[in-house]
N, C-alpha and C positions, 0 to 999 in steps of 0.2 A: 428537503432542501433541493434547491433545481440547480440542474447539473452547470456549474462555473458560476457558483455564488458568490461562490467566497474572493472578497474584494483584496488581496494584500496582491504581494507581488508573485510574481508568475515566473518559472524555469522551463527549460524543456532538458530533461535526463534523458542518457541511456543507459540503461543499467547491463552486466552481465553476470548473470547468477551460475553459479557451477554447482552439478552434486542434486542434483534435482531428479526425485523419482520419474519415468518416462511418462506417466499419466498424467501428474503435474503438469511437466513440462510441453506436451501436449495441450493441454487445455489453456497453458498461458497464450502459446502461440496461436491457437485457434480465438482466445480469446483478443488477443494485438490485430487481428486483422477483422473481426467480424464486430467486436463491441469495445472499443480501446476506454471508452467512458467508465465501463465499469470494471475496467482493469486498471485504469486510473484512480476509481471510488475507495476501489478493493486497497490499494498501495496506500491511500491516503489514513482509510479507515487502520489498517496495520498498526502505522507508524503511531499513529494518533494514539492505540490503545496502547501501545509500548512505551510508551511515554508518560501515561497515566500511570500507566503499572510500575514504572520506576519510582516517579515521584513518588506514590501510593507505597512503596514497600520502603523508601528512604525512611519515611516518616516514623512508621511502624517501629515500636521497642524491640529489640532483640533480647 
Protein backbone atom coordinates (compact mmCIF):
# COMPACT_ATOMS: atom_id res chain seq x y z
CA UNK A 1 0.00 0.00 0.00
CA UNK A 2 1.76 3.57 -0.67
CA UNK A 3 2.02 5.61 2.11
CA UNK A 4 -1.56 8.16 1.91
CA UNK A 5 -3.55 5.76 0.03
CA UNK A 6 -6.13 5.57 1.73
CA UNK A 7 -8.78 8.01 0.10
CA UNK A 8 -11.56 8.77 3.25
CA UNK A 9 -11.17 11.79 5.23
CA UNK A 10 -8.17 12.96 7.02
CA UNK A 11 -7.55 14.47 10.86
CA UNK A 12 -4.49 15.66 12.18
CA UNK A 13 -4.35 14.25 16.21
CA UNK A 14 -2.23 14.89 19.17
CA UNK A 15 -2.15 12.44 21.23
CA UNK A 16 -0.55 12.24 24.98
CA UNK A 17 0.31 8.81 26.27
CA UNK A 18 1.36 8.53 29.97
CA UNK A 19 3.01 5.34 31.87
CA UNK A 20 5.19 4.50 28.99
CA UNK A 21 8.39 2.36 29.62
CA UNK A 22 11.44 4.87 28.80
CA UNK A 23 12.64 2.72 25.89
CA UNK A 24 9.31 3.05 24.40
CA UNK A 25 9.08 6.18 24.82
CA UNK A 26 12.19 6.85 23.39
CA UNK A 27 11.89 5.41 20.35
CA UNK A 28 8.39 6.93 19.68
CA UNK A 29 9.95 10.35 20.04
CA UNK A 30 12.97 9.45 17.82
CA UNK A 31 10.57 7.93 15.81
CA UNK A 32 8.10 11.60 15.52
CA UNK A 33 10.96 13.47 14.21
CA UNK A 34 13.08 11.07 11.98
CA UNK A 35 10.20 8.75 10.28
CA UNK A 36 6.48 10.25 11.37
CA UNK A 37 5.05 7.93 8.32
CA UNK A 38 5.77 4.97 10.02
CA UNK A 39 4.73 6.13 13.16
CA UNK A 40 1.63 7.05 11.54
CA UNK A 41 1.48 3.31 9.69
CA UNK A 42 2.31 1.88 13.17
CA UNK A 43 -0.94 3.91 14.92
CA UNK A 44 -2.99 3.03 12.07
CA UNK A 45 -2.07 -0.68 11.87
CA UNK A 46 -2.80 -0.76 16.08
CA UNK A 47 -6.09 0.61 15.95
CA UNK A 48 -7.04 -1.45 12.77
CA UNK A 49 -6.12 -4.83 14.40
CA UNK A 50 -7.97 -3.76 17.74
CA UNK A 51 -10.87 -3.53 16.19
CA UNK A 52 -10.75 -6.73 14.37
CA UNK A 53 -10.04 -8.25 17.50
CA UNK A 54 -13.03 -6.93 19.03
CA UNK A 55 -15.44 -7.50 16.48
CA UNK A 56 -13.74 -11.05 16.09
CA UNK A 57 -14.19 -11.95 19.91
CA UNK A 58 -17.87 -10.28 19.97
CA UNK A 59 -18.78 -12.89 17.55
CA UNK A 60 -17.22 -15.75 19.21
CA UNK A 61 -19.63 -18.31 21.67
CA UNK A 62 -18.81 -17.94 25.20
Amino acid sequence: MKPNSYSGPRVNLSLTVEDLPLEIAEQVQRAQTTDPEMLRRAMVYAVTRNAVFETLSRRLPR
